[in-house]
N, C-alpha and C positions, 0 to 999 in steps of 0.2 A: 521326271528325269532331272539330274541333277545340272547344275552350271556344267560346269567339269565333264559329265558321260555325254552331255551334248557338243560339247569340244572334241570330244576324243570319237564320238561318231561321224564329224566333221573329218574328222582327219581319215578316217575308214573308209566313207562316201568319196575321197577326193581320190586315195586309192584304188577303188572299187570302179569309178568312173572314169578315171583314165586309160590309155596304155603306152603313153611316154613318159619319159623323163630322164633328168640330167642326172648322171653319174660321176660321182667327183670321186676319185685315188690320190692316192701322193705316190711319190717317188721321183728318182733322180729325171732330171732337172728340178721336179719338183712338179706342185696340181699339178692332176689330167680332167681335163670334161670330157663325156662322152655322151649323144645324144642316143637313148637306149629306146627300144620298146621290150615292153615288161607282161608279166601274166602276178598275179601272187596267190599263197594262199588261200583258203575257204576264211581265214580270221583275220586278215592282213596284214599279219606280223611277220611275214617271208616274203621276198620280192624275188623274183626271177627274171635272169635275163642271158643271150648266149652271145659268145664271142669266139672269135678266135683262140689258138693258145700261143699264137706270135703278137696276139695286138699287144702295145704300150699296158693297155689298164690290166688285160691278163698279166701283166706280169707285175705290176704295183700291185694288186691283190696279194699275190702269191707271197710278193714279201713284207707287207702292209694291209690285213685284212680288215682296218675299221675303216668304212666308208660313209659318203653323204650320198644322198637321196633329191633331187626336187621334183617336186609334182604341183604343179598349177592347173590353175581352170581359164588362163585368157583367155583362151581362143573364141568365147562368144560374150565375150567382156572387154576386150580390148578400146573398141569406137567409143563407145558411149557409158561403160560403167567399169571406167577406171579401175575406182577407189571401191571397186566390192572385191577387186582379185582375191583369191584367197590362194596362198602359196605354204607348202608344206614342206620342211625339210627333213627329212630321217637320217637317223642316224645308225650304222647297222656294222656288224660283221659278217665279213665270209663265211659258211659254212659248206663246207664237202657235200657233194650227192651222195648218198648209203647205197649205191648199188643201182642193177641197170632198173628196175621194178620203176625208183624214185624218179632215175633219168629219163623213163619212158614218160611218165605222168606228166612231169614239170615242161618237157618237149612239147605235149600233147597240149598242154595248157597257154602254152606260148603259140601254139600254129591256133589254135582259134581268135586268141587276140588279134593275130597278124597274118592271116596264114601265106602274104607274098615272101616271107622270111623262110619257110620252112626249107627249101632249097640247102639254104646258107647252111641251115644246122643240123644237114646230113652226112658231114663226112668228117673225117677222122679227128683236124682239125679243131671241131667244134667243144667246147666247153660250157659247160651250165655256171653261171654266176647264182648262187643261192645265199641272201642276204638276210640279217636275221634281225629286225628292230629293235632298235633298243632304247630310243626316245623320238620322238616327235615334238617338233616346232612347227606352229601353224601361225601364218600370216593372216590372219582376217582383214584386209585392205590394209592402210596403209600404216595405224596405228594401233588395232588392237594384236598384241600375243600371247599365246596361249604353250607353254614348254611342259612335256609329260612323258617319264620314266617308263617303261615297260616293262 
C-alpha cells in the first residue's frame, strides 16, 4: 500500500469510526458551527445528517451548498496523547435526497448510529442534509498534513 492510499484510509477509518462532527455553513451574519451526529455512506464519500427546515444551517445550505466537515478522534486522546489527535476536515456539497426509497435508507442509517435521535426526524419538519466529498484535509497530530481531491 502506498504512502498516499494509507492517508486516504486514514481518513475513511476516522469517518467509519465516528458519529459526530462539526458542520460549518456560511451565511448572513456569516459561519455557522453546528455540532451534528452523522451516518455516511458504504464508501465514505456521502455524509449524512438531519435537521430542521427552520434551523440557521438549513437555510445557509439552501442558499450556499459548499460546506466543511470536522471529524476528530480526541475523545480517548485527549489526557495523555495530545499530539497523536488526528483531525479531518471535508469539504463537501449539498446534494438533494432522489426520493422517499433514498430518504427511507439514509433515515435508517442515521437511527443506528443514534438511535435517541430518531424521534427528532419523524415529522414533517425534518430534512436529510446529504453531503457529497470532495476533498479531505487530515491532521495527523500537530504537524504532519496530508490534502486530497476526490
Amino acid at each position: 500500500m502506498t504512502n498516499e492510499q494509507h492517508k486516504i484510509n486514514s481518513c475513511l477509518e476516522l469517518i467509519k469510526n465516528n458519529n459526530i462532527l462539526v458542520l460549518a455553513t456560511q451565511g448572513e451574519p456569516g459561519p455557522h458551527t453546528s455540532l451534528m451526529v452523522y451516518a455516511s455512506s458504504k464508501d465514505r464519500t456521502e455524509i449524512f445528517m438531519v435537521t430542521s427546515k427552520r434551523s440557521h444551517k438549513w437555510l445557509n445550505i439552501k442558499n450556499n451548498p459548499t460546506v466543511s466537515l470536522l471529524i476528530d478522534d480526541r475523545d480517548d486522546k485527549l489526557k495523555t496523547r495530545r499530539g497523536e489527535i488526528k483531525a479531518l476536515t471535508i469539504t463537501g456539497s449539498f446534494i438533494p435526497v432522489s426520493g422517499a426509497t433514498q430518504r427511507e435508507q439514509i433515515l435508517d442509517s442515521i437511527a443506528k448510529v443514534n438511535p435517541a435521535i430518531t424521534d427528532f426526524f419523524s415529522g414533517p419538519e425534518c430534512e436529510i442534509i446529504r453531503i457529497k466529498a470532495t476533498s479531505f484535509l487530515l491532521l495527523d497530530g500537530p504537524e504532519k498534513a496530508f490534502n486530497f481531491k476526490l
